[in-house]
DSSP file (Angstrom, degrees, kcal/mol; ACC not computed):
  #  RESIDUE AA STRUCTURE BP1 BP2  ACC     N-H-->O    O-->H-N    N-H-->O    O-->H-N    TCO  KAPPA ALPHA  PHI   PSI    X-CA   Y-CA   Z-CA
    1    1 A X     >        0   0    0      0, 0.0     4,-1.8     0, 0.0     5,-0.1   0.000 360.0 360.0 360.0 -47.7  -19.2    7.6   -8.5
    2    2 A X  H  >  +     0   0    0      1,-0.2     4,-1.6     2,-0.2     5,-0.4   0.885 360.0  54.3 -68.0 -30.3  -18.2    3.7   -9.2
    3    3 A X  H >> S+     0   0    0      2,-0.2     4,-6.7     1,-0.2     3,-0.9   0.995 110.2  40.1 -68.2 -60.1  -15.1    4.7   -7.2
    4    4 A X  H 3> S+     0   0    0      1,-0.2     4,-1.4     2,-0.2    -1,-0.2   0.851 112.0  63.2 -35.9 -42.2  -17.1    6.1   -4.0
    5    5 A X  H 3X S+     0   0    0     -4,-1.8     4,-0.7     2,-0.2    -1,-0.2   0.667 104.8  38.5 -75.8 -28.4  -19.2    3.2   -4.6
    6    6 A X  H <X S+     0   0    0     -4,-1.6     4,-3.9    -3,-0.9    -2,-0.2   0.708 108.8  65.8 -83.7 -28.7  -16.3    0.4   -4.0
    7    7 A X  H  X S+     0   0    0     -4,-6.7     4,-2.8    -5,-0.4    -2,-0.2   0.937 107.3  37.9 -55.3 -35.2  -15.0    2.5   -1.2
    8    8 A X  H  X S+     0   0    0     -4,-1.4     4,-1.1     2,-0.2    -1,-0.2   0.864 119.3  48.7 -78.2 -33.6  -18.3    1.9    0.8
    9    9 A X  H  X S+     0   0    0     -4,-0.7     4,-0.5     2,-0.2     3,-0.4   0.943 107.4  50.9 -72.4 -55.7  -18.4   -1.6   -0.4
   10   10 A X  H  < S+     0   0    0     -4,-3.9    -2,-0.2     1,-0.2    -1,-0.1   0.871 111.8  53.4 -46.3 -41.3  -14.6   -2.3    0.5
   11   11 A X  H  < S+     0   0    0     -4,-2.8    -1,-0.2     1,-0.2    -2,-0.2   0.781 107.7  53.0 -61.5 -27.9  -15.8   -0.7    4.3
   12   12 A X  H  < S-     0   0    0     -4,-1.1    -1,-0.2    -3,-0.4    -2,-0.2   0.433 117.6-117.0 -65.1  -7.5  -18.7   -3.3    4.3
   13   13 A X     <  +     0   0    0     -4,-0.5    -3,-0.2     1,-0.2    -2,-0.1   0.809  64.9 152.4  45.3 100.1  -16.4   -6.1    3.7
   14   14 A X     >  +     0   0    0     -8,-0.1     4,-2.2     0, 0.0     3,-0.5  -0.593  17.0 161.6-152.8  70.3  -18.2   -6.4    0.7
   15   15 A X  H  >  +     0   0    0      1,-0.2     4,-0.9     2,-0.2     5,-0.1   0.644  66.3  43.6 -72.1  -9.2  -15.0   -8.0   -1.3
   16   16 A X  H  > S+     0   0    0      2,-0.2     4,-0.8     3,-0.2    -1,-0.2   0.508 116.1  49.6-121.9   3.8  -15.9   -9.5   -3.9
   17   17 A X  H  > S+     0   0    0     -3,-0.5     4,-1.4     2,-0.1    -2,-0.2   0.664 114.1  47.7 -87.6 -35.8  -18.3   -6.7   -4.9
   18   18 A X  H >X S+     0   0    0     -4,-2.2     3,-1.5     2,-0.2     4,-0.7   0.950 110.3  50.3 -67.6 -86.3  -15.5   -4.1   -4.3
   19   19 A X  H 3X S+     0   0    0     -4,-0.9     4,-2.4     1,-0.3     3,-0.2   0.563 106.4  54.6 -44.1 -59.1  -13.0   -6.1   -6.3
   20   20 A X  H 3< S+     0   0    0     -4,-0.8     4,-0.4     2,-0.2     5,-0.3   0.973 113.0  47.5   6.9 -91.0  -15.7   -6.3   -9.2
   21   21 A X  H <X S+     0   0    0     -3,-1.5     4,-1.3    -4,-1.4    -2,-0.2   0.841 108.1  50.7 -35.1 -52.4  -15.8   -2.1   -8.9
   22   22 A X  H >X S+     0   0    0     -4,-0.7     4,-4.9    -3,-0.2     3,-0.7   0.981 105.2  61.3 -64.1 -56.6  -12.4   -1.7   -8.9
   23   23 A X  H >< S+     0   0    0     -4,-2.4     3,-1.1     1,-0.3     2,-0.6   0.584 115.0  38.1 -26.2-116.3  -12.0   -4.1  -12.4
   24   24 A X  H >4 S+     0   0    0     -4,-0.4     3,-0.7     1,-0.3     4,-0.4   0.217 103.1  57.5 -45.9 -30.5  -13.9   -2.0  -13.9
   25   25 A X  H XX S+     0   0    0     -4,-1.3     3,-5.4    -3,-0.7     4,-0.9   0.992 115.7  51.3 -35.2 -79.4  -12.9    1.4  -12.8
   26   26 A X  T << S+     0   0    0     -4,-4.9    -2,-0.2    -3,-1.1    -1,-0.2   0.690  93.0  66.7 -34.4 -15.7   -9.4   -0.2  -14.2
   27   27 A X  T <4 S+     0   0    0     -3,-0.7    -1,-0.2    -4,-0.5    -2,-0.2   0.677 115.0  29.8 -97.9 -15.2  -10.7   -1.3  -17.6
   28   28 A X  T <4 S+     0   0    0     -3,-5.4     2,-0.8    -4,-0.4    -2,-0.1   0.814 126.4  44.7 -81.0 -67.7  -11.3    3.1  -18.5
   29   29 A X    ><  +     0   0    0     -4,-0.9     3,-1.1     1,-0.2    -1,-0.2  -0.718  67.8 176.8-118.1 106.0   -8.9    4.2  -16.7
   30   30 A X  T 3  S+     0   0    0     -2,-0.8    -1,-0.2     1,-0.2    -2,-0.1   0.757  86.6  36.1 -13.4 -86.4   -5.7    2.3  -17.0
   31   31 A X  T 3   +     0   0    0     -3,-0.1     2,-1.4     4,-0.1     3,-0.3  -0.026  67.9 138.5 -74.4   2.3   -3.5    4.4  -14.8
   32   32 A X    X>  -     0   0    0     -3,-1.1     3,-1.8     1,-0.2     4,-1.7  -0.454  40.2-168.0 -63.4  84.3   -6.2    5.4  -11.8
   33   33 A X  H 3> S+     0   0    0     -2,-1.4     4,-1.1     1,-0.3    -1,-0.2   0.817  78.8  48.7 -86.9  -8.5   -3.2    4.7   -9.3
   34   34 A X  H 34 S+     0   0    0     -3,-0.3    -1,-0.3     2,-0.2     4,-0.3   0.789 102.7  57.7-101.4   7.6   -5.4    4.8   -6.4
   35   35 A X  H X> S+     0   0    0     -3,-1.8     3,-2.6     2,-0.2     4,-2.0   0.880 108.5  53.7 -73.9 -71.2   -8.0    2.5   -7.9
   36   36 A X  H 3< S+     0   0    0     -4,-1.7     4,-0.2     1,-0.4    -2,-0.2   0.394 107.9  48.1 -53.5 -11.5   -4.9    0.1   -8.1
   37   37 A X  T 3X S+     0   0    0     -4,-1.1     4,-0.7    -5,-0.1    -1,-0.4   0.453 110.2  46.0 -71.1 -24.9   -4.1    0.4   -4.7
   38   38 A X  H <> S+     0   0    0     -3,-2.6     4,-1.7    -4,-0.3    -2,-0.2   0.667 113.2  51.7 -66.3 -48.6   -7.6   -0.2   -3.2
   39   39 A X  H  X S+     0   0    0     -4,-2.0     4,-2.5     2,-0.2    -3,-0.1   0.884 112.5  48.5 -89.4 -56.3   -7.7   -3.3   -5.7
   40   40 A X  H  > S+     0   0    0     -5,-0.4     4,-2.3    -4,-0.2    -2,-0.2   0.874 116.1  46.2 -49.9 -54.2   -3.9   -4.1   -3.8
   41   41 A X  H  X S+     0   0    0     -4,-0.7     4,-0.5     2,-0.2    -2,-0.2   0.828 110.4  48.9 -59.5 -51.8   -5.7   -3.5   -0.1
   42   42 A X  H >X S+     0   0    0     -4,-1.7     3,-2.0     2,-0.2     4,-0.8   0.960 109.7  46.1 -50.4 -64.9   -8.5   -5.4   -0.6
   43   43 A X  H >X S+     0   0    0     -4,-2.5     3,-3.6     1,-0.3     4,-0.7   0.954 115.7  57.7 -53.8 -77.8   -6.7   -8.9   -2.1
   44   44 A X  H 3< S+     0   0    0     -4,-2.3    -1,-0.3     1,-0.3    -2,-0.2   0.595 102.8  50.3 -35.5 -28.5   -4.2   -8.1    1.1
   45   45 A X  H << S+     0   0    0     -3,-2.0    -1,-0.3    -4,-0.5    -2,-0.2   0.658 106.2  54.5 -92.3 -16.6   -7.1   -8.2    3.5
   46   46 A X  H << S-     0   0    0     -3,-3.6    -2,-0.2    -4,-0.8    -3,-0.1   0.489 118.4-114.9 -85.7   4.3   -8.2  -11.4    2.1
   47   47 A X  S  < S+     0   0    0     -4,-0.7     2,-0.4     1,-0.3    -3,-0.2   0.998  70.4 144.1  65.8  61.3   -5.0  -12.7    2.7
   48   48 A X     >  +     0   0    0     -5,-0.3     4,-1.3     1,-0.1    -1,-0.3  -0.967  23.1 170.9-140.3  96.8   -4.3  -13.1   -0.8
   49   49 A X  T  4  +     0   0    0     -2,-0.4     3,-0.5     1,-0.2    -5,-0.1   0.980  66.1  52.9 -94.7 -56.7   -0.7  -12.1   -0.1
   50   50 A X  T >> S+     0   0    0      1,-0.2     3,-1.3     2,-0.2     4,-0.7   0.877 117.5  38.4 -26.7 -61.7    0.8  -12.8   -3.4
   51   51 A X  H >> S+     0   0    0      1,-0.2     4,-1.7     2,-0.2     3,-0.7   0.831 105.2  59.4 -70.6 -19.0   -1.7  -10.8   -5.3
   52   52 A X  H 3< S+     0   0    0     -4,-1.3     4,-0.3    -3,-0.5    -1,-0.2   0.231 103.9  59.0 -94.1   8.0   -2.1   -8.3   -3.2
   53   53 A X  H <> S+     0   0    0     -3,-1.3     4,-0.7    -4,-0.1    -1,-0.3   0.530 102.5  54.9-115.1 -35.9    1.8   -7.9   -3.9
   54   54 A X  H <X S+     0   0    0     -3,-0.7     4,-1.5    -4,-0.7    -2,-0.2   0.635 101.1  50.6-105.9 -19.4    1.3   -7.5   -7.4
   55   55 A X  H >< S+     0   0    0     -4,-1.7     3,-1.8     2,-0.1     5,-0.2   0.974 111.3  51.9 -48.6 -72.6   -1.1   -4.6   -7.5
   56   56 A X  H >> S+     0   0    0     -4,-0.3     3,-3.6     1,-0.2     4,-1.4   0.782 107.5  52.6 -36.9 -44.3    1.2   -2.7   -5.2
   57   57 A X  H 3X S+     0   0    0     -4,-0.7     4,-0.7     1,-0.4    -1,-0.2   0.932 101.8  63.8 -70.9 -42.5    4.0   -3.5   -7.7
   58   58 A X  H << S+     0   0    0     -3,-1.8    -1,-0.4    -4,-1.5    -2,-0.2   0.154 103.4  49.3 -64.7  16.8    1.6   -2.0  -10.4
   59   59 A X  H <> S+     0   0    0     -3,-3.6     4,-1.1     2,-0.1    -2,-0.2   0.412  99.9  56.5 -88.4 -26.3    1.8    1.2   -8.8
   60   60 A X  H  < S+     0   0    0     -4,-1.4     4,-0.3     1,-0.2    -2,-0.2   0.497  96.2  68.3 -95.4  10.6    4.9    1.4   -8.5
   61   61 A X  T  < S+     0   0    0     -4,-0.7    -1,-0.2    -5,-0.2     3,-0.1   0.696 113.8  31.7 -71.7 -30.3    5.0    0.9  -12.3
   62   62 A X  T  4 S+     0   0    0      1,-0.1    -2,-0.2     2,-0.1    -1,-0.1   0.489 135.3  22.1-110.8  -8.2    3.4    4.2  -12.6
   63   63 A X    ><  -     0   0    0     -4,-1.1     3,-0.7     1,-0.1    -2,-0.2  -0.130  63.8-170.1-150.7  96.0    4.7    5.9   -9.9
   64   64 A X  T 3  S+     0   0    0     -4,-0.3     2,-1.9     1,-0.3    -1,-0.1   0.687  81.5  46.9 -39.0 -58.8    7.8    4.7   -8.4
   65   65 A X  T 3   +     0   0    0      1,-0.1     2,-1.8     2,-0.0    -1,-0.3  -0.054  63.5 140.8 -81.9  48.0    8.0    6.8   -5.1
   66   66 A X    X>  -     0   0    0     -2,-1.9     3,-3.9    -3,-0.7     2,-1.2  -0.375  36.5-163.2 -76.1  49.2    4.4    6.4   -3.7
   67   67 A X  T 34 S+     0   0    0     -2,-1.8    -1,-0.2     1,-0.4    26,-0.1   0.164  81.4  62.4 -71.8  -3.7    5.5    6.1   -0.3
   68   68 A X  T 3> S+     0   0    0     -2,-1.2     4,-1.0     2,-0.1    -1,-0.4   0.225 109.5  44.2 -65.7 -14.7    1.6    4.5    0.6
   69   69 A X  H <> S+     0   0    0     -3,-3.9     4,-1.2     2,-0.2    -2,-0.2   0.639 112.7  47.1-121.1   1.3    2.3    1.8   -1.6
   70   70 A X  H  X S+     0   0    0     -4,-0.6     4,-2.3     3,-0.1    -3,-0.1   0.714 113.8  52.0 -82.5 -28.3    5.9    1.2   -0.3
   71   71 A X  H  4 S+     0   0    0     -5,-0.3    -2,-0.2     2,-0.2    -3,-0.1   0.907 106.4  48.4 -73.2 -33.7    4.5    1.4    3.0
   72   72 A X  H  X S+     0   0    0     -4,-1.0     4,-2.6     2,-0.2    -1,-0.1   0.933 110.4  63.4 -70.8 -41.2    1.6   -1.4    2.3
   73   73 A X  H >X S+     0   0    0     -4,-1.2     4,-1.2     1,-0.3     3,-0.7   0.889  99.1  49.8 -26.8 -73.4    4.6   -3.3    0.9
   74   74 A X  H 3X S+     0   0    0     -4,-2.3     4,-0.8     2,-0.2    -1,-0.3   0.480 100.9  55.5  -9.1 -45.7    5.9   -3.4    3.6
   75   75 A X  H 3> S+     0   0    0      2,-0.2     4,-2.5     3,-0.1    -2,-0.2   0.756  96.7  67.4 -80.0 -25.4    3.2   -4.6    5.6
   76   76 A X  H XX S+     0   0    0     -4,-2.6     4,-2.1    -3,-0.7     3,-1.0   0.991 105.1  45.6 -40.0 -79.8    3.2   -7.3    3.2
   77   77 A X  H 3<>S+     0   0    0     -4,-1.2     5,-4.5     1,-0.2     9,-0.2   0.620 109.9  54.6  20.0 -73.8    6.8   -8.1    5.1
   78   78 A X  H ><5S+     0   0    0     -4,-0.8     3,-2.0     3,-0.2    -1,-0.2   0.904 106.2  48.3 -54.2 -67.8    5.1   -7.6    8.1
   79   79 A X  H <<5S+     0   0    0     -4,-2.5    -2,-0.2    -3,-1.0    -1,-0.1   0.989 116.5  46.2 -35.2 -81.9    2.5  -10.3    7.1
   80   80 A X  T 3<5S-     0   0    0     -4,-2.1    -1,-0.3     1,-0.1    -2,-0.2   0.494 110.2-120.0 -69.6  23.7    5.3  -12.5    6.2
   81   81 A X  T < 5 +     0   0    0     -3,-2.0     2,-1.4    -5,-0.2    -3,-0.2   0.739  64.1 149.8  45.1  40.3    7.4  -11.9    9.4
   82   82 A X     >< +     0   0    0     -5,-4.5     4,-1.3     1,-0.2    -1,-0.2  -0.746  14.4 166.7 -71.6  78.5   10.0  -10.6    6.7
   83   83 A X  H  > S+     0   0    0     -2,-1.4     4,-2.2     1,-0.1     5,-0.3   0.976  70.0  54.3 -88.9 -37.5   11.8   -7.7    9.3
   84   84 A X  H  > S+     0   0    0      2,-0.2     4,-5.2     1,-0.2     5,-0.2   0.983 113.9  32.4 -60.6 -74.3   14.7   -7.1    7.2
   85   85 A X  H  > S+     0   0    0      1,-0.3     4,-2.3     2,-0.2    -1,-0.2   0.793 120.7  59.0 -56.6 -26.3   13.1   -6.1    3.7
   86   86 A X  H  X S+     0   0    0     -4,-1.3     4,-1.7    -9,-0.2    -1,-0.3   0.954 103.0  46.9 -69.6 -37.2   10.5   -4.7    5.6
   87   87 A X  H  X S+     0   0    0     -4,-2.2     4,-2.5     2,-0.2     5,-0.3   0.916 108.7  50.9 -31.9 -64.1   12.6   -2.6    7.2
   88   88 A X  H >X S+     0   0    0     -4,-5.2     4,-2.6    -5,-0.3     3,-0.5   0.998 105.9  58.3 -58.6 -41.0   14.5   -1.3    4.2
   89   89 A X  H 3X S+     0   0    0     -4,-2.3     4,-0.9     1,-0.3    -1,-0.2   0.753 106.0  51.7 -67.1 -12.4   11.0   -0.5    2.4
   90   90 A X  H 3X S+     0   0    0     -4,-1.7     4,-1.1    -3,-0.2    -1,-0.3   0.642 108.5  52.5 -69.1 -22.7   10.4    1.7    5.6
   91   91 A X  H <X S+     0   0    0     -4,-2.5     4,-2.6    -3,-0.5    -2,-0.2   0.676 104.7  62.1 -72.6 -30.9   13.9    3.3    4.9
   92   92 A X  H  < S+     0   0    0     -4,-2.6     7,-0.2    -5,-0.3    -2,-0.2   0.978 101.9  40.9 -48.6 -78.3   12.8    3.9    1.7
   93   93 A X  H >< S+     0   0    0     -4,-0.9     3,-0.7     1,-0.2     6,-0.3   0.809 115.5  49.4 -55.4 -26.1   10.4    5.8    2.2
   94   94 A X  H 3< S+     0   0    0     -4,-1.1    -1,-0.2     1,-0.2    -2,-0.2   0.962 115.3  52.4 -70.9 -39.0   12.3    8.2    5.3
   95   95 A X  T 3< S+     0   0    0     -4,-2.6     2,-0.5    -5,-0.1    -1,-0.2   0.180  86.1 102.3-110.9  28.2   15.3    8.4    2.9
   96   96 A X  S X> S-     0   0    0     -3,-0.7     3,-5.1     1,-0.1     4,-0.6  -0.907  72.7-129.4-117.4 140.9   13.6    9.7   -0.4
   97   97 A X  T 34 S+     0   0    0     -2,-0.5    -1,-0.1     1,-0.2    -2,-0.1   0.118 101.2  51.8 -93.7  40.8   14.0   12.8   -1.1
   98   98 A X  T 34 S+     0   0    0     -2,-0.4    -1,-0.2     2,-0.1    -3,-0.1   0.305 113.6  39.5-109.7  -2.9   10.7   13.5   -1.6
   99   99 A X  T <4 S+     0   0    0     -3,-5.1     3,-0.3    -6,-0.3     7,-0.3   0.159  95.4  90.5-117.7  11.1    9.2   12.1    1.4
  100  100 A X  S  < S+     0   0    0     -4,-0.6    -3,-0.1     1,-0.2    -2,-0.1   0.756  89.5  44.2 -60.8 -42.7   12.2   13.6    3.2
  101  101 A X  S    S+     0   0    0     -4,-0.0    -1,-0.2     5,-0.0    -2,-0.1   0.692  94.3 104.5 -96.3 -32.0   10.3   17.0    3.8
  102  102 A X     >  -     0   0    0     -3,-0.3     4,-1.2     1,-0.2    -3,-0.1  -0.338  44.1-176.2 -87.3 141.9    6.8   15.1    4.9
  103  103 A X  T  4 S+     0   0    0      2,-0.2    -1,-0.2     3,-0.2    -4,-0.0   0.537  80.6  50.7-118.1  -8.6    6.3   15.2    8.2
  104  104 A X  T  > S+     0   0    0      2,-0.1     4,-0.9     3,-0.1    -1,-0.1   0.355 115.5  47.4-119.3 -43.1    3.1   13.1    8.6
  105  105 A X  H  > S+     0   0    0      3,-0.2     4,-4.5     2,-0.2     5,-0.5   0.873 114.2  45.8 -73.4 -63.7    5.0   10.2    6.4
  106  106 A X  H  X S+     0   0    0     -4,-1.2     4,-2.2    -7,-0.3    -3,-0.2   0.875 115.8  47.5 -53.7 -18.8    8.5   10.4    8.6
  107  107 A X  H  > S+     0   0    0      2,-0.2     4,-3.2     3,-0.1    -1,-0.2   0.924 113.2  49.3 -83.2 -51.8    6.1   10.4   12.0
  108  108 A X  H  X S+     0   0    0     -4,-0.9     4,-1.4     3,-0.2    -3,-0.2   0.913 119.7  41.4 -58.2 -60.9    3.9    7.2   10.5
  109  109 A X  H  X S+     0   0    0     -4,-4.5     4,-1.2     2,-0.2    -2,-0.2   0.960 117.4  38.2 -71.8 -43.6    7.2    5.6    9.9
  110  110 A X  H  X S+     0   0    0     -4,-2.2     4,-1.9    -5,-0.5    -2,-0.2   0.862 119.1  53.5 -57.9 -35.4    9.5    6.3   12.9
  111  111 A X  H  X S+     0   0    0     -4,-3.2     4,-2.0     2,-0.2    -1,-0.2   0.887 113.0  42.0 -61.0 -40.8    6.2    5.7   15.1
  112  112 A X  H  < S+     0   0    0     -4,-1.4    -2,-0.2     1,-0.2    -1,-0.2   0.602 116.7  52.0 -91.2  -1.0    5.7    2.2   13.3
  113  113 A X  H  <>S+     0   0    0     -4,-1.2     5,-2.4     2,-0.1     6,-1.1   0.762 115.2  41.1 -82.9 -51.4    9.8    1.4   13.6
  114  114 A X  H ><5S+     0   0    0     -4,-1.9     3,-2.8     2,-0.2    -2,-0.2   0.969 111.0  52.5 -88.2 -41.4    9.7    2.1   17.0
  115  115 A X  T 3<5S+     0   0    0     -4,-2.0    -1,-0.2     1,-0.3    -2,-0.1   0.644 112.4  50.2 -33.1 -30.3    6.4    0.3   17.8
  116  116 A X  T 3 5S-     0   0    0     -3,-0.2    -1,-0.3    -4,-0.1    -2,-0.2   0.348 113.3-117.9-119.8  -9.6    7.9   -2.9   16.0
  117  117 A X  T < 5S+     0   0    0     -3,-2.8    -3,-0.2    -4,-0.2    -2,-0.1   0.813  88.9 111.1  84.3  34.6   11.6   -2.7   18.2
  118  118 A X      < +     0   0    0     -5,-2.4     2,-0.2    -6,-0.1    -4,-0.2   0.191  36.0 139.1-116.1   0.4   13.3   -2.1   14.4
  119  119 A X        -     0   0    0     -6,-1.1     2,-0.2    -5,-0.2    -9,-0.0  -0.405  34.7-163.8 -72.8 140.0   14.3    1.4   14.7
  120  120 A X        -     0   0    0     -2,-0.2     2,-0.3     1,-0.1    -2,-0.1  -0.576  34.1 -86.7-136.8 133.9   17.6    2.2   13.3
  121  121 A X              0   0    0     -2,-0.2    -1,-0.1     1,-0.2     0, 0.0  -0.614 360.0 360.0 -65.1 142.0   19.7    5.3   14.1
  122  122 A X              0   0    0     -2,-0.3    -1,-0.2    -3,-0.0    -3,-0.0  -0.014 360.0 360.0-155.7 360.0   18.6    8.0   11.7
C-alpha cells in the first residue's frame, strides 16, 4: 500500500513526500530492490546526481544484472555528457547473457544508441 502510495506521490512531483515513503518502505524491507530504485529515480529527477548514483549502486549490490538500473546509470552518463561509460553501460546490458534473449531490453537499447548517434556494430 505505502509503496502504491509513493508511486502516486512520485507522479505528483510530490518529492519530498515520495522520498519520505520510500525511507520507510526501506527501513522493513531492506532488500525491496524496486523501492531502491524509485528512491534512485526520484533523487535523479531532482538533479541530485551524486545520490541518485548511489541508490542505483545499491541495487546493484543485490542484484548485479538489473539491466533497469544499468540503464538509469547510464542516463546518469547521459546527464553528465559522459558518452563513453555511457555507452559501455548500454553494452552491458545488450551483451549479458541474460538480457541477451530480451527483446524489449535489446530494442530500448539499440533504439536509444541509435537515437544518440553511439551505435556501435553489434
Amino acid at each position: 500500500m505505502r509503496y502504491n502510495l509513493a508511486h502516486v506521490c512520485e507522479a505528483s512531483f510530490e518529492f519530498n513526500k515520495t522520498e519520505t515513503l520510500y525511507k520507510e518502505i526501506l527501513r522493513e524491507h531492506l532488500k525491496y530492490v524496486d523501492c531502491v530504485r524509485r528512491l534512485g529515480s526520484t533523487v535523479h529527477d531532482r538533479d541530485q546526481i551524486y545520490s541518485a548514483s548511489h541508490w542505483f549502486k545499491d541495487v546493484l549490490e543485490i542484484n548485479h544484472n538489473s539491466p533497469n538500473t544499468w540503464t538509469m546509470i547510464g542516463n546518469i552518463r547521459t546527464t553528465k555528457q559522459e558518452w563513453k561509460p555511457r555507452q559501455k553501460k548500454f553494452e552491458r546490458i545488450l551483451y549479458n547473457s541474460q538480457t541477451t534473449n530480451d527483446s524489449l531490453c535489446f530494442n530500448f537499447i539499440r533504439k536509444y544508441m541509435i537515437t544518440n548517434f553511439i551505435f556501435a556494430d553489434m
